[in-house]
C-alpha positions in Angstrom: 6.7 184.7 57.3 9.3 185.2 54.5 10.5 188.3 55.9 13.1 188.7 53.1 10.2 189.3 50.4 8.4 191.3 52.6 11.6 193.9 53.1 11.6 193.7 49.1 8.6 194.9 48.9 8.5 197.0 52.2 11.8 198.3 52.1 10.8 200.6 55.2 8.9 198.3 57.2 11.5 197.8 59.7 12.2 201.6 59.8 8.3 202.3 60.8 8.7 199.0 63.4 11.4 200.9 64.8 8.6 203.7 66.0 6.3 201.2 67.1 9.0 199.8 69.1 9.7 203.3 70.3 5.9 203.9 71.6 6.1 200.4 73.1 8.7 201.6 75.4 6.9 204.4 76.5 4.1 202.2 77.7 6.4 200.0 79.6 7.9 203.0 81.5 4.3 203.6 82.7 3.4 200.0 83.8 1.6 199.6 80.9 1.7 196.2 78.6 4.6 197.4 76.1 2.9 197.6 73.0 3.4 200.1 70.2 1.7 201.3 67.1 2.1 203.4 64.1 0.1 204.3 61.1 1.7 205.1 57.6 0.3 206.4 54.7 2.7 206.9 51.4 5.6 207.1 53.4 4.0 209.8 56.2 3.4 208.6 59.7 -0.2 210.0 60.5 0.1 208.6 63.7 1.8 207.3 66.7 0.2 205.5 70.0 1.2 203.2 72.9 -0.6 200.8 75.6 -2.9 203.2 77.8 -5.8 201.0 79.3 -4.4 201.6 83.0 -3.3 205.2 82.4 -6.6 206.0 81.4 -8.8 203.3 82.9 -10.1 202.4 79.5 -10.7 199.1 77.6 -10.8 200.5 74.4 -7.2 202.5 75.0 -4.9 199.4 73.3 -2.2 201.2 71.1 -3.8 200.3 67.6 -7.3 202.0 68.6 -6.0 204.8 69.4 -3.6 204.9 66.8 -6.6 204.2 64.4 -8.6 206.9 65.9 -5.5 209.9 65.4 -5.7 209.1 61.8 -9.0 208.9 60.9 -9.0 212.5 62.7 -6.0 213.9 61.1 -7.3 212.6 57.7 -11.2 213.9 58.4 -12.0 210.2 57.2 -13.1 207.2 59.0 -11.8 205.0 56.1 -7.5 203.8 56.1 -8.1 201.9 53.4 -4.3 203.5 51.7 -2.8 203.0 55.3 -0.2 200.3 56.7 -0.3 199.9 60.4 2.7 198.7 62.4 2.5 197.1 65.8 4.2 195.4 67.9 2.1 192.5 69.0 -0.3 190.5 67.0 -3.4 192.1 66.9 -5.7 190.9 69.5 -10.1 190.0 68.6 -10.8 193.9 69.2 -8.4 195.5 67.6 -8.3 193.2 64.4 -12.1 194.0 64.4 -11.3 197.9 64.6 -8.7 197.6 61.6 -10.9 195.7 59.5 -13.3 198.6 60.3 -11.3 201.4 59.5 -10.3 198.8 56.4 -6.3 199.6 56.6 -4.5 198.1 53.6 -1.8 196.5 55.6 -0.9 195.2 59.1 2.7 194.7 60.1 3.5 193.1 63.5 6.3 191.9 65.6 5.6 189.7 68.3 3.0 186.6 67.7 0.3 186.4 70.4 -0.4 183.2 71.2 -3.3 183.9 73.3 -5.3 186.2 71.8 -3.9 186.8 68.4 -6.0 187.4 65.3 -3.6 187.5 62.7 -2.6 183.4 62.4 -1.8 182.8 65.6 -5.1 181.7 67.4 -7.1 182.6 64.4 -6.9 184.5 61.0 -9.2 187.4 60.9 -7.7 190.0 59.1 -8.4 187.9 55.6 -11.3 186.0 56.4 -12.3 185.4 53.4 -16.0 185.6 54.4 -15.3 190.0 55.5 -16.3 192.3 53.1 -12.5 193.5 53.6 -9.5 191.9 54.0 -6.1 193.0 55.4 -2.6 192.0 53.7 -0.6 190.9 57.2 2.8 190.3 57.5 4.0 189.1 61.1 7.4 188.9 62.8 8.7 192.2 61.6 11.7 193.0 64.5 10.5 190.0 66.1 13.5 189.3 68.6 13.2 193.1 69.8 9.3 193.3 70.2 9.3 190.0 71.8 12.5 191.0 74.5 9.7 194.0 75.9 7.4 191.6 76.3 9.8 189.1 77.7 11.0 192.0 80.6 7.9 193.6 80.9 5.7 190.4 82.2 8.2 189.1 85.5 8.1 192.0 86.8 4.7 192.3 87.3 4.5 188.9 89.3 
């Protein structure tokens, strides 16, 4: 990604990574996989989540979801379509399918996920061109940082 044009037109993208970053950390002080997720909307975080599937024995509890689901109650909508979300990792199947959804504007993400990533990596679903909606991505935001969590969090649990 040409992160250069991306921080020209995103001036505050690494700013808002920075708070993804933040809730990342929080879920690697619990054991859980350090990911991190914000949502934006002119400028206004609406909401702020982290990694909770083991905390809360939950599938559905990745960061983005429940990120997702604290802004479409703070804004009485189910529709993001004038939101950014930030997140640490590339968006895995579910969670692409959930911001495509809530039709979000833009995704901005750190680490790539090699395995499961829906955002280029494995496959591109946030732009298919075949969705009724389609999500401006921009990947490798703080991409050393997000990917050093990752990096500290995964030997430890073997």
């Amino acid at each position: 990604m040409d992160l250069e044009r991306l921080y020209q037109f995103y001036p505050q993208a690494p700013h808002f990574m920075g708070l993804a970053l933040q809730e990342a950390q929080k879920a690697a002080h619990k054991g859980e996989i350090p990911v991190g997720a914000v949502i934006v909307r002119q400028g206004e975080v609406l909401a702020q989540a982290h990694n909770r599937r083991q905390e809360l024995n939950d599938l559905w509890a990745h960061a983005e979801c429940l990120a997702i689901s604290q802004a479409c109650q703070k804004l009485k909508d189910w529709r993001l379509n004038d939101c950014q979300l930030y997140v640490t990792l590339e968006p895995c199947p579910m969670c692409a399918g959930a911001m495509l959804q809530a039709k979000i504007s833009q995704v901005f993400f750190g680490a790539y996920n090699l395995r499961e990533g829906c955002a280029g990596s494995l496959v591109q679903l946030l732009d298919f061109p075949g969705f009724n909606w389609q999500i401006e991505t921009w990947g490798g935001v703080r991409l050393e940082e997000c990917q050093k969590l990752l990096d500290q969090f995964f030997p430890k649990l073997r």
